[in-house]
C-alpha positions in Angstrom: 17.1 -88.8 105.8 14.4 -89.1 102.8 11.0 -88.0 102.5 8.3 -90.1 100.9 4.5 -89.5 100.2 1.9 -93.0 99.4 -1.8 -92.3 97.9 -4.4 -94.6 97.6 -8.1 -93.5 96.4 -10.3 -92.3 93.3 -7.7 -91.6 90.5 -5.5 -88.4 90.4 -2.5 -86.9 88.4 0.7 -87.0 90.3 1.5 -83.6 90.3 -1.4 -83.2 92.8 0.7 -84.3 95.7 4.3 -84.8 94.1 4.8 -81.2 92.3 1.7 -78.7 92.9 0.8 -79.0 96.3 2.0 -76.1 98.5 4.4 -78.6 100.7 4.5 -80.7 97.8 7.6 -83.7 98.1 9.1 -81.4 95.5 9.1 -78.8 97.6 10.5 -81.0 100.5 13.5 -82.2 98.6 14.6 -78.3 98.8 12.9 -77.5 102.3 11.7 -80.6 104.7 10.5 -79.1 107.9 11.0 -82.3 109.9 13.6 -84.6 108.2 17.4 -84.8 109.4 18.6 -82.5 107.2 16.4 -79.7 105.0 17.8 -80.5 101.7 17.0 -84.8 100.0 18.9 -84.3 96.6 20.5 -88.1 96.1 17.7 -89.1 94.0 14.1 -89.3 94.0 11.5 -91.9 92.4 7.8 -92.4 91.3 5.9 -96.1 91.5 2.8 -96.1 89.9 -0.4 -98.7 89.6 -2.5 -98.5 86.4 -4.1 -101.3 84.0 -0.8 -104.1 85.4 -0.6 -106.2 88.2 2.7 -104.3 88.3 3.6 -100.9 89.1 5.1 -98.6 86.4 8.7 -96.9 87.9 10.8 -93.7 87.3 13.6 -93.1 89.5 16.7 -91.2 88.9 20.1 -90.4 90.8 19.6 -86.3 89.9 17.7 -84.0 92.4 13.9 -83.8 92.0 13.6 -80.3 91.9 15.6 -80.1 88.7 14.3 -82.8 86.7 11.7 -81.6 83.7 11.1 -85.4 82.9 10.1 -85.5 86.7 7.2 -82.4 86.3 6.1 -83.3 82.6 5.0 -87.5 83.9 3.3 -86.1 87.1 1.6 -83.3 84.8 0.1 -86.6 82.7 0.1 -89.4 84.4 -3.2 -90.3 86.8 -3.3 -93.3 89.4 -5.8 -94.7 91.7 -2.3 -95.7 94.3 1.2 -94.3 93.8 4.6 -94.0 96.1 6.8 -91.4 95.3 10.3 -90.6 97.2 13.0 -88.4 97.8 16.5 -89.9 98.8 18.9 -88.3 101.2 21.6 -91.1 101.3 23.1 -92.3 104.6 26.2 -93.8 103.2 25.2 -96.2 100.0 26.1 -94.2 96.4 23.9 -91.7 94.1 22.8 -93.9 92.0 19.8 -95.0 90.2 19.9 -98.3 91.5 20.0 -96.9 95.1 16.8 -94.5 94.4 13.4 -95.7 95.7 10.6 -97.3 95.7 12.0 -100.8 94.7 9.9 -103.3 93.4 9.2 -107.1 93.2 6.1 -108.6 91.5 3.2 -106.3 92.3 4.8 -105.1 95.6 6.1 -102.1 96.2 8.3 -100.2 99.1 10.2 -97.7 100.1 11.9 -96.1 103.3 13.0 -93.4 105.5 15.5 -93.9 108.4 19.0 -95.7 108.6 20.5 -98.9 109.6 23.3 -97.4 111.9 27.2 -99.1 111.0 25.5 -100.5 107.6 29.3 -100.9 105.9 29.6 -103.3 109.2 26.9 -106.0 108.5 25.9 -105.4 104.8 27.5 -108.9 103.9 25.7 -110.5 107.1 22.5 -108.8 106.0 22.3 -109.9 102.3 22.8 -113.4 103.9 19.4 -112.7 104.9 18.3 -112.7 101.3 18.0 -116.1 99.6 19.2 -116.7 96.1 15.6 -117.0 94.8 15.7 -113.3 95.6 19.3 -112.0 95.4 19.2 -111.6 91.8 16.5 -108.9 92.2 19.1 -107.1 94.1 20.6 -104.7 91.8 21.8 -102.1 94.0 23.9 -101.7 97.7 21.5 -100.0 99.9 20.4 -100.9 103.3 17.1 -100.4 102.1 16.8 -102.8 99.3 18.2 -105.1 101.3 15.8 -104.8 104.2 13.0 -105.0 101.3 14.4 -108.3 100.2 14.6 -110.1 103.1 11.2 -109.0 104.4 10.1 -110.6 101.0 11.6 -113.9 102.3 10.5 -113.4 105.8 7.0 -113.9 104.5 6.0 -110.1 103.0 3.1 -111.5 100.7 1.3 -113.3 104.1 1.7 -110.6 106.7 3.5 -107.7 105.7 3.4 -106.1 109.4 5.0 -109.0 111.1 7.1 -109.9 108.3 9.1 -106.4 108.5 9.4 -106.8 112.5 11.3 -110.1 112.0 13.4 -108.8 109.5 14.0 -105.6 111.8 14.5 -107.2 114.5 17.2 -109.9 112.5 19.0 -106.4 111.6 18.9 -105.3 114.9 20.6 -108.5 116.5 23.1 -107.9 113.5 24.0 -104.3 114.7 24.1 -105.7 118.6 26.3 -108.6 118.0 29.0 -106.3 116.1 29.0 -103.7 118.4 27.5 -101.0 116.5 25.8 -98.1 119.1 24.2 -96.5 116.2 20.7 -96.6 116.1 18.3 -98.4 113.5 15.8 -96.1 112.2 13.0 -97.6 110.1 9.5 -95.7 108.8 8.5 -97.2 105.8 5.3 -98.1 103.5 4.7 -101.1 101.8 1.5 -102.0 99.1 0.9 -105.1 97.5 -1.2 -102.5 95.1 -4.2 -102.4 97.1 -3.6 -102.0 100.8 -1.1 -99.8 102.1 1.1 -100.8 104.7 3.4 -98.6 107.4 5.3 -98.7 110.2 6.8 -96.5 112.3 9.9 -97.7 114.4 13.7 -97.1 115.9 15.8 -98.9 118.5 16.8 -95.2 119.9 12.6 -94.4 120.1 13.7 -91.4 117.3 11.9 -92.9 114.2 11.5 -90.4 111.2 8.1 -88.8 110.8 4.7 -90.6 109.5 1.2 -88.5 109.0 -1.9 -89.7 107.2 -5.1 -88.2 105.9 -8.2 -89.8 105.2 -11.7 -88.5 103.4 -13.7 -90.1 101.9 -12.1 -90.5 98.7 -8.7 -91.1 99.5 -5.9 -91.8 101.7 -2.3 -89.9 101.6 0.5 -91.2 103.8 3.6 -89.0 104.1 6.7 -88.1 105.6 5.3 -84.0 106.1 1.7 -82.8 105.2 1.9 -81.7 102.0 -0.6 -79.2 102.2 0.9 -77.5 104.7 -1.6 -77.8 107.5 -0.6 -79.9 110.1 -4.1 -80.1 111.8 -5.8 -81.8 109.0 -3.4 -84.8 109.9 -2.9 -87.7 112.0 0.2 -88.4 113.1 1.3 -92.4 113.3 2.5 -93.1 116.6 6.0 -94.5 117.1 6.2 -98.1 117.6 3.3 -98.4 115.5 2.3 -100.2 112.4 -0.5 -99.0 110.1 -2.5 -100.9 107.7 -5.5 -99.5 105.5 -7.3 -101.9 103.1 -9.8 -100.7 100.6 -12.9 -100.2 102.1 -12.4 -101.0 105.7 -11.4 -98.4 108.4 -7.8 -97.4 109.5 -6.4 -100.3 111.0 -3.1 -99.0 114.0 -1.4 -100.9 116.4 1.6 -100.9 118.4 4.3 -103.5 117.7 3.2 -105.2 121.5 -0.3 -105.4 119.9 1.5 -107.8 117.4 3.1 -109.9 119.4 6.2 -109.5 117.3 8.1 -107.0 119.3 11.1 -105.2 117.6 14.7 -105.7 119.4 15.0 -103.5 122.5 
């Protein structure tokens, strides 16, 4: 499965978190400690806010460890909130188009985990996505897909409850055609202020979620990257977590929502 890293706070250069830090996501795509597999080399991508509405993107189908364009825009570019991600495919192609975050308007996403028998229901599921949206769908992955139909289950009002109704629309999918495979789904979300996450899987096995917080800013990742564990908060499974500028962590399980995932 992918790794992914989201940081929101006082402007820094990329290659803080993305390529210099000692467990950067660099470094993960060669060595995650606590993905599926060790190695994410089918793509990677960077999403970055500066003076637009709109998030600047770079994502390519090549491994991040071998990409010099990769090193010389983290070396030079700063941002006050950036995602950045690194793609280990569960079954859609290498391809650019495939490679997170993806992006509509000013909102930005990307994800970790699986969507078990996807070949299965991936005509059922874009039926989710209405045509207003489906051209914005220019690649095949499960991921886009859940991204677009969260859009049109109401993303811009209530991000949270907007991805557990699409989740849980997916998950009936999977039931109804039989599929025992389990849905896996940790993912972040920012309209390019707050930063939304959640932390969820029908099997109870959802990919790994830490955050840390000072006082000037706010990392959400797949691993630490700085290689100590302790200076992190791990987000619980079954969780969601919000954090809006200025106002204090905000976690709470699905049940808290009232809009339960499937069982």
């Amino acid at each position: 499965m992918c790794r992914f890293l989201a940081y929101r706070g006082e402007p820094i250069f990329l290659s803080d978190l993305v390529c210099a830090a000692s467990h950067s996501l660099v470094r993960q795509s060669l060595f995650a400690e606590e993905g599926k597999t060790g190695t994410n080399g089918d793509g990677f991508g960077l999403s970055w806010y500066g003076e637009r509405p709109q998030a600047a993107l770079y994502r390519e189908a090549g491994p991040a460890w071998s990409d010099e364009n990769l090193q010389a825009l983290c070396h030079h570019i700063r941002s006050r909130l950036f995602f950045a991600h690194i793609r280990a495919s569960t079954g859609a192609s290498t391809t650019r188009a495939n490679c997170h975050p993806f992006a509509h308007d000013n909102w930005l996403f990307m994800h970790n985990g699986q969507v078990g028998g996807y070949p299965q229901i991936k005509r059922d599921m874009e039926a989710m996505i209405p045509d207003r949206l489906y051209g914005s769908r220019i690649g095949s992955s499960d991921s886009e897909a859940i991204f677009l139909a969260a859009l049109a289950n109401g993303l811009s009002n209530d991000p949270i409850a907007a991805m557990v109704r699409t989740l849980r629309a997916v998950h009936g999918l999977m039931i109804d055609a039989g599929i025992a495979a389990p849905l896996r789904f940790t993912a972040a979300v920012t309209d390019g202020q707050t930063v939304f996450g959640l932390r969820w899987a029908s099997d109870n096995r959802p990919p790994s979620l830490y955050y840390r917080e000072t006082s000037a800013n706010l990392v959400l990742a797949s691993e630490p990257v700085d290689g100590y564990k302790e200076n992190w908060r791990e987000v619980p499974k079954s969780c969601s977590f919000v954090a809006k500028p200025g106002r204090p962590i905000s976690l709470k399980y699905l049940e808290d929502l009232e809009v339960k995932a499937a069982a």
